[in-house]
MDAnalysis code that builds the backbone (N, CA, C; Angstrom):
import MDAnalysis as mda
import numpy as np

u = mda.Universe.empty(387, n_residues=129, atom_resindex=np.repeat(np.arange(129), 3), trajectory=True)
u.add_TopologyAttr("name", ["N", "CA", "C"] * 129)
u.add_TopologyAttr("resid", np.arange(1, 130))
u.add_TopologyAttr("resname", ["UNK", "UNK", "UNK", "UNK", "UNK", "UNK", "UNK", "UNK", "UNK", "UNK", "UNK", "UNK", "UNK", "UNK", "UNK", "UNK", "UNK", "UNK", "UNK", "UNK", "UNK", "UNK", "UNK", "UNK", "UNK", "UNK", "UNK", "UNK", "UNK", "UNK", "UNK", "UNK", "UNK", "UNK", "UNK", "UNK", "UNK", "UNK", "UNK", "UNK", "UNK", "UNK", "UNK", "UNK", "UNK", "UNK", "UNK", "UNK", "UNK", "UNK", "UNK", "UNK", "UNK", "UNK", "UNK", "UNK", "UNK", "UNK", "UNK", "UNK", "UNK", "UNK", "UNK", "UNK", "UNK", "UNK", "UNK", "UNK", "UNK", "UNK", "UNK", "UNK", "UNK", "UNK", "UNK", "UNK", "UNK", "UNK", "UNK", "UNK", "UNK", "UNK", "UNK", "UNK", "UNK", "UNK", "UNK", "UNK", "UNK", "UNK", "UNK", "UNK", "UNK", "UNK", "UNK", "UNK", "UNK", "UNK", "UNK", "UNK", "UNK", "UNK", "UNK", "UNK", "UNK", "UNK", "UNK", "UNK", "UNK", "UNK", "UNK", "UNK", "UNK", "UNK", "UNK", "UNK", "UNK", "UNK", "UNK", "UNK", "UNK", "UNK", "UNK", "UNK", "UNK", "UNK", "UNK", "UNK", "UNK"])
u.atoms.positions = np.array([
    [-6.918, 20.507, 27.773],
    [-6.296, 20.579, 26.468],
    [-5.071, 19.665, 26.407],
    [-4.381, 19.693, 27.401],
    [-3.092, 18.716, 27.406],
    [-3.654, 17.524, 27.582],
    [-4.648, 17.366, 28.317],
    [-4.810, 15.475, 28.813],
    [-5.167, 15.542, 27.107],
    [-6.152, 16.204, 26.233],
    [-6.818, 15.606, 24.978],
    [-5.437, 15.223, 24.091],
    [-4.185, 16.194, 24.279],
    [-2.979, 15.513, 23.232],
    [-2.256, 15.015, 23.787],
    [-2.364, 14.657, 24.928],
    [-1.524, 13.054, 25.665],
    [-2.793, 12.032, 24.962],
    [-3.406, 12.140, 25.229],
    [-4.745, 10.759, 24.634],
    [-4.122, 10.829, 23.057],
    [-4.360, 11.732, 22.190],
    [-4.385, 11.811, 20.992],
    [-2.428, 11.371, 20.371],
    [-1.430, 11.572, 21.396],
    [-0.575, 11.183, 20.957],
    [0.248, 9.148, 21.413],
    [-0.665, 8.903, 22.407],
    [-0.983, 7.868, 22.902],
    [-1.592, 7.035, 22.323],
    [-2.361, 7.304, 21.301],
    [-3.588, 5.854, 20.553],
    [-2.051, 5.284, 19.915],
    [-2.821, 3.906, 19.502],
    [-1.846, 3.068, 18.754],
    [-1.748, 3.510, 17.191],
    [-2.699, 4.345, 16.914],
    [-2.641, 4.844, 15.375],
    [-1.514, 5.445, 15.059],
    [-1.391, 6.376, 15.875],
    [-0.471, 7.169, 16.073],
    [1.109, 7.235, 16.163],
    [1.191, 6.373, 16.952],
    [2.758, 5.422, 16.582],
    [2.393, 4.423, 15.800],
    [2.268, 3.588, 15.226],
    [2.403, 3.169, 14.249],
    [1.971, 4.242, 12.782],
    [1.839, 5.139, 12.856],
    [2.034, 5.833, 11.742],
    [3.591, 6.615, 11.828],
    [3.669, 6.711, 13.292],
    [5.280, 7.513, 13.096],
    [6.178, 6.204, 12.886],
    [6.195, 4.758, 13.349],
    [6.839, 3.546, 12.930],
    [6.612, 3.816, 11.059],
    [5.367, 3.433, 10.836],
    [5.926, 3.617, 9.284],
    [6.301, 4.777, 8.626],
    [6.223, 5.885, 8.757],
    [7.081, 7.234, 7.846],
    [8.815, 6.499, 8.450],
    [8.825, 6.231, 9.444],
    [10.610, 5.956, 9.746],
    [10.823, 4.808, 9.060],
    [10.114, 3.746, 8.942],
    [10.336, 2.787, 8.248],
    [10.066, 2.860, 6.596],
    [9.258, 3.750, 6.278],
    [9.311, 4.351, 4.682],
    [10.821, 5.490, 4.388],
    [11.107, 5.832, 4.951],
    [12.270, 6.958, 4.672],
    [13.530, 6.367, 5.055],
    [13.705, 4.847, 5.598],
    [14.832, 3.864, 5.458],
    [14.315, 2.905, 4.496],
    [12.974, 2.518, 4.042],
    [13.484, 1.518, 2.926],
    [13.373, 2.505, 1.516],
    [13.274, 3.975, 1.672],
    [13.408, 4.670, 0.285],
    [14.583, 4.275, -0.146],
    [15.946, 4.585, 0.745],
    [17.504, 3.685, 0.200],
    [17.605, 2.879, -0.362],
    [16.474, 1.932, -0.372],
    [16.561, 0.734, -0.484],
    [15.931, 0.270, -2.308],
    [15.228, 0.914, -2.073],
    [13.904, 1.391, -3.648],
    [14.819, 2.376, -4.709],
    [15.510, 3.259, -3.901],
    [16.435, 4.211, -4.696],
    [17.750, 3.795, -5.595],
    [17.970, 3.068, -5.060],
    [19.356, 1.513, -5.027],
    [18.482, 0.916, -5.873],
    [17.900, 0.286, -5.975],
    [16.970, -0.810, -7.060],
    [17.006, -0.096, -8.378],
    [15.925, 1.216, -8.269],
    [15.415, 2.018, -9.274],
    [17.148, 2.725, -10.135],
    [17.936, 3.658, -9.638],
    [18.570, 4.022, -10.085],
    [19.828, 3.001, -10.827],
    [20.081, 2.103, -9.845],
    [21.268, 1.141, -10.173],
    [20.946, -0.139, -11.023],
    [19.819, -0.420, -10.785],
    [19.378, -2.027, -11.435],
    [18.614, -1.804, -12.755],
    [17.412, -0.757, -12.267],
    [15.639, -0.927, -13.190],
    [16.382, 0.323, -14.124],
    [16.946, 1.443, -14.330],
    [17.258, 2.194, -15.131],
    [17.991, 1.558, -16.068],
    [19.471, 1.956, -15.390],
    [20.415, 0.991, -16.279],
    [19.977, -0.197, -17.693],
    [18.582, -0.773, -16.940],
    [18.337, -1.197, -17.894],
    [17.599, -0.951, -19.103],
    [16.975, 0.270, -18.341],
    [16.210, 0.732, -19.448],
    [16.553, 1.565, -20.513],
    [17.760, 2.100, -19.794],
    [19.027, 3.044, -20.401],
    [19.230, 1.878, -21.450],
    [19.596, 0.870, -21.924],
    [19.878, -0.159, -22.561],
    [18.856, 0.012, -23.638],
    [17.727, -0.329, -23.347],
    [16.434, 0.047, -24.185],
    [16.366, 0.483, -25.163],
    [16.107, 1.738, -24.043],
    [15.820, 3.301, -24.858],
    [16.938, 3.769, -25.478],
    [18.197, 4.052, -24.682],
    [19.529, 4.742, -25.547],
    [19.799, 5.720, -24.272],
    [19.065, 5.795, -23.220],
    [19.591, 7.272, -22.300],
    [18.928, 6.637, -20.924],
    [19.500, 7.294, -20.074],
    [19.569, 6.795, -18.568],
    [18.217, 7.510, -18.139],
    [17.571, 8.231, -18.697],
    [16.554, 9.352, -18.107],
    [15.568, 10.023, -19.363],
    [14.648, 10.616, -19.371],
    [14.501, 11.117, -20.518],
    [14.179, 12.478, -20.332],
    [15.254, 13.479, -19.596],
    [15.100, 14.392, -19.798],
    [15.197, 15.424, -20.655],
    [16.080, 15.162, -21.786],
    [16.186, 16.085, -22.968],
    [15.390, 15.539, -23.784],
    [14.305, 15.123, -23.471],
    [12.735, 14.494, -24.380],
    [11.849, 15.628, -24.242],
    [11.458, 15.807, -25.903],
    [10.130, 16.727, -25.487],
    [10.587, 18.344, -24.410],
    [11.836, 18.904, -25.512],
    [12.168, 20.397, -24.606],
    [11.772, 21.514, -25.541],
    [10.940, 22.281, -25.111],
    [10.210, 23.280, -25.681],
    [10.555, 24.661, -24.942],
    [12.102, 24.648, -25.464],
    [12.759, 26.365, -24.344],
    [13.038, 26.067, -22.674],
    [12.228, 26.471, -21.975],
    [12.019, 26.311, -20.869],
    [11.206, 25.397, -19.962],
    [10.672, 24.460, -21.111],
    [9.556, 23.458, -20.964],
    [10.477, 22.093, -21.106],
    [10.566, 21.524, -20.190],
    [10.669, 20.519, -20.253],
    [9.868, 19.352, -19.674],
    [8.977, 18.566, -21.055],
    [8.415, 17.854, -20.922],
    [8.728, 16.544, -20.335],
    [10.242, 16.197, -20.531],
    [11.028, 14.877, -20.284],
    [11.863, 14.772, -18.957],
    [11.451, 15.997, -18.295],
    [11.933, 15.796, -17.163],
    [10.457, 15.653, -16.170],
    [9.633, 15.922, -16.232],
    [8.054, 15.518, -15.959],
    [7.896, 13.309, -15.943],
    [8.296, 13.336, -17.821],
    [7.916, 11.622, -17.820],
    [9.280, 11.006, -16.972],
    [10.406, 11.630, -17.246],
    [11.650, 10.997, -16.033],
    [10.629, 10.546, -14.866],
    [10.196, 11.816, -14.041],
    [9.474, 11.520, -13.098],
    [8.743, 10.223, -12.784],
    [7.386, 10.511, -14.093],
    [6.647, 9.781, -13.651],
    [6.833, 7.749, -14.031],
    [8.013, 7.836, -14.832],
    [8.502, 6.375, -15.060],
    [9.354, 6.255, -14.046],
    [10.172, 7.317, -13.305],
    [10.752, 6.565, -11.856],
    [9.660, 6.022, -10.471],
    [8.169, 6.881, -10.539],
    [7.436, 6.639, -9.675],
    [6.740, 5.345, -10.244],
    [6.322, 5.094, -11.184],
    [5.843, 3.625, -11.567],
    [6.583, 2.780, -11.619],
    [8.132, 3.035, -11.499],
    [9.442, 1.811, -11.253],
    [9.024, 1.752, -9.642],
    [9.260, 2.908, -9.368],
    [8.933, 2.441, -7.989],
    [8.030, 1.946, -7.174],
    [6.530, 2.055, -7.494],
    [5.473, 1.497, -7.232],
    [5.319, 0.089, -7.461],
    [6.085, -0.355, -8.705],
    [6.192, -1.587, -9.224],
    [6.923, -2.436, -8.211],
    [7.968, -2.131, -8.105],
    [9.260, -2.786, -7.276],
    [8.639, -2.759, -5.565],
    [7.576, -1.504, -4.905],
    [7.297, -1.896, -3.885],
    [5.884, -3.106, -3.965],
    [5.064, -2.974, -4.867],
    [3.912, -3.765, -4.983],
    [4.882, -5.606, -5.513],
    [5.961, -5.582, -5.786],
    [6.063, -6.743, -6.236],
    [7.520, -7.439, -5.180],
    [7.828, -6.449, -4.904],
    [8.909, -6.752, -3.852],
    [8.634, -7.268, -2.169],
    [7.529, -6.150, -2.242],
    [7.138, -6.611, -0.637],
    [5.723, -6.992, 0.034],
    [4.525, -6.132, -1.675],
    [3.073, -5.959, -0.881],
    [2.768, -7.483, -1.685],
    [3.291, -8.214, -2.347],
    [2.556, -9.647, -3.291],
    [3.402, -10.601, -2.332],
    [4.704, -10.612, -2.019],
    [5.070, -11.783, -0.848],
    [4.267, -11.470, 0.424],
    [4.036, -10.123, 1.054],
    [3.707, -10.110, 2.343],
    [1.605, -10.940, 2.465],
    [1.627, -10.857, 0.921],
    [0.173, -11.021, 1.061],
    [0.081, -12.649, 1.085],
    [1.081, -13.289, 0.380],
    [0.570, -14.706, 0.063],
    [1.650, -15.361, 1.190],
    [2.413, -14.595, 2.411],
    [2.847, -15.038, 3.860],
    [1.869, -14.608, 4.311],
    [0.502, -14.046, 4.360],
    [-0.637, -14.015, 4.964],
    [-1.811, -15.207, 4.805],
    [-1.526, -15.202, 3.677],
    [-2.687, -16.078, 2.889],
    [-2.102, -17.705, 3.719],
    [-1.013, -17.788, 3.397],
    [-0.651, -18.837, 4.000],
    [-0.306, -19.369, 4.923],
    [-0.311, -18.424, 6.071],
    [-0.379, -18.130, 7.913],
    [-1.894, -18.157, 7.928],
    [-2.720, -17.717, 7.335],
    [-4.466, -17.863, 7.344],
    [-4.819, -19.194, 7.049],
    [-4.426, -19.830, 5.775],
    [-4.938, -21.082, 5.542],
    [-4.139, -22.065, 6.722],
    [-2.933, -22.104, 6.925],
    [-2.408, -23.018, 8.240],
    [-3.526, -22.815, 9.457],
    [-3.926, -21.738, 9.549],
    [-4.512, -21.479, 11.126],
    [-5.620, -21.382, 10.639],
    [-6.354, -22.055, 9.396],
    [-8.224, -21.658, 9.406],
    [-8.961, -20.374, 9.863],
    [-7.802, -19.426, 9.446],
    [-8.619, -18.192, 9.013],
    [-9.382, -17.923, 8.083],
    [-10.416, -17.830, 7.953],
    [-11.191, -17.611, 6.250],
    [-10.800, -16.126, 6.136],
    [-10.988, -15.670, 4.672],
    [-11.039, -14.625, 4.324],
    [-12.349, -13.624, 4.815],
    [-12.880, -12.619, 5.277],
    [-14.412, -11.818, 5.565],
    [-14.553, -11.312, 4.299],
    [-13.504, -11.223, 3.530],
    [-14.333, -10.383, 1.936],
    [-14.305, -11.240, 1.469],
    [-14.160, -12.662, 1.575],
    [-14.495, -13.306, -0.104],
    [-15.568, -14.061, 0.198],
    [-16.230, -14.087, 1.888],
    [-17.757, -14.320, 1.956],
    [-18.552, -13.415, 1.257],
    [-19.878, -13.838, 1.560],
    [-20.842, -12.748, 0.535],
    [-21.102, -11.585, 1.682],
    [-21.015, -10.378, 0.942],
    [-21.457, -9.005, 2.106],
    [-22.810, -9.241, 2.451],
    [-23.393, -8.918, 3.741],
    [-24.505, -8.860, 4.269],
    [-24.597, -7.348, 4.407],
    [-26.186, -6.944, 3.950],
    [-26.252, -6.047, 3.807],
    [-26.614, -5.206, 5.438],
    [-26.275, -4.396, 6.216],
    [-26.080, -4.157, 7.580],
    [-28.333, -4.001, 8.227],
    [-29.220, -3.977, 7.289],
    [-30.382, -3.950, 7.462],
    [-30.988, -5.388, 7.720],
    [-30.384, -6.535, 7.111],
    [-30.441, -7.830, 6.753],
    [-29.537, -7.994, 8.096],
    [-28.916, -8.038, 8.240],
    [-28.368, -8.084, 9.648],
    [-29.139, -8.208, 10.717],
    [-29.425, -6.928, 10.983],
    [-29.894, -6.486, 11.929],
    [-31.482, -6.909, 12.037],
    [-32.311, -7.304, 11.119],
    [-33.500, -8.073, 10.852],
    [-33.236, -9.387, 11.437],
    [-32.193, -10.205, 10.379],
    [-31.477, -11.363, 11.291],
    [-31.640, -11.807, 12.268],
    [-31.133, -10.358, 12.976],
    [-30.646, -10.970, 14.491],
    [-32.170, -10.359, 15.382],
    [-33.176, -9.963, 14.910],
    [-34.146, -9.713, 15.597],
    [-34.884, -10.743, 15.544],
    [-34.793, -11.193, 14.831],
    [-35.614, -12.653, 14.711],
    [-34.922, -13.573, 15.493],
    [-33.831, -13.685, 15.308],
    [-32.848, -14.708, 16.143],
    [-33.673, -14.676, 17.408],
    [-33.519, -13.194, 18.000],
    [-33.728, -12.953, 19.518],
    [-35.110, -13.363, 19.976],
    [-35.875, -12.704, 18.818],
    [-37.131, -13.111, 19.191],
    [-37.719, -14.854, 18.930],
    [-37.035, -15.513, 18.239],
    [-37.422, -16.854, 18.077],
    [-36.732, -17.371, 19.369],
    [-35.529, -17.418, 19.908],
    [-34.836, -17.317, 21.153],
    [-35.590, -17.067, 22.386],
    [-36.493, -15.728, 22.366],
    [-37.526, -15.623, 23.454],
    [-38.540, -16.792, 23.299],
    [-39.061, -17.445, 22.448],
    [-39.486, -17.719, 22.141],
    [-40.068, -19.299, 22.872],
    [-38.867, -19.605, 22.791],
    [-38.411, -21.019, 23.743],
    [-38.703, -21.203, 25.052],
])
């Protein structure tokens, strides 16, 4: 039982999943700082209010503290998809094209039956010789 969670805490999956939660919960500071200080503010400008929580209050219902929410999580999704996942992709794209990496998805998929037909023929035209 112990050797199976020395193995299981040992794969490389594994730390690198505890590397990124530590590295997600230091660049939240970082997203939080953007969203609250920069991307609001401006929207506060906009709209007329920093938040929209006294939107849509029905007693004990508050609807505007729900869309607060969900317009800080699409600020934030925005700001990580455009801040770090669209540069990190086209410093890939362009470390790939320097080094003649092709892309594997923007060949055509082979279907894994066609494959494997493929390569039986291969072998057997190969015996063949």
């Amino acid at each position: 039982m112990l050797n199976g969670f020395k193995a299981f805490i040992m794969k490389g999956n594994v730390l690198d999943l505890a590397v990124a939660v530590i590295m997600g919960a230091a660049f939240n500071t970082v997203v939080t700082a953007l969203v609250q200080n920069v991307l609001m503010p401006i929207i506060s400008v906009i709209v007329g209010q920093p938040n929209f929580d006294n939107f849509l209050v029905f007693g004990p219902v508050k609807i505007g503290v729900f869309l607060t929410a969900v317009v800080n999580f699409i600020i934030v999704a925005a700001a990580i998809y455009f801040l770090i996942v669209m540069p990190m992709n086209h410093l890939i794209e362009r470390r790939n094209r320097r080094l003649g990496i092709h892309d594997k998805a923007a060949e055509e998929p082979v279907e894994p039956q066609i494959a494997l037909l493929t390569e039986i023929r291969d072998a057997l035209t190969a015996r063949e010789r």
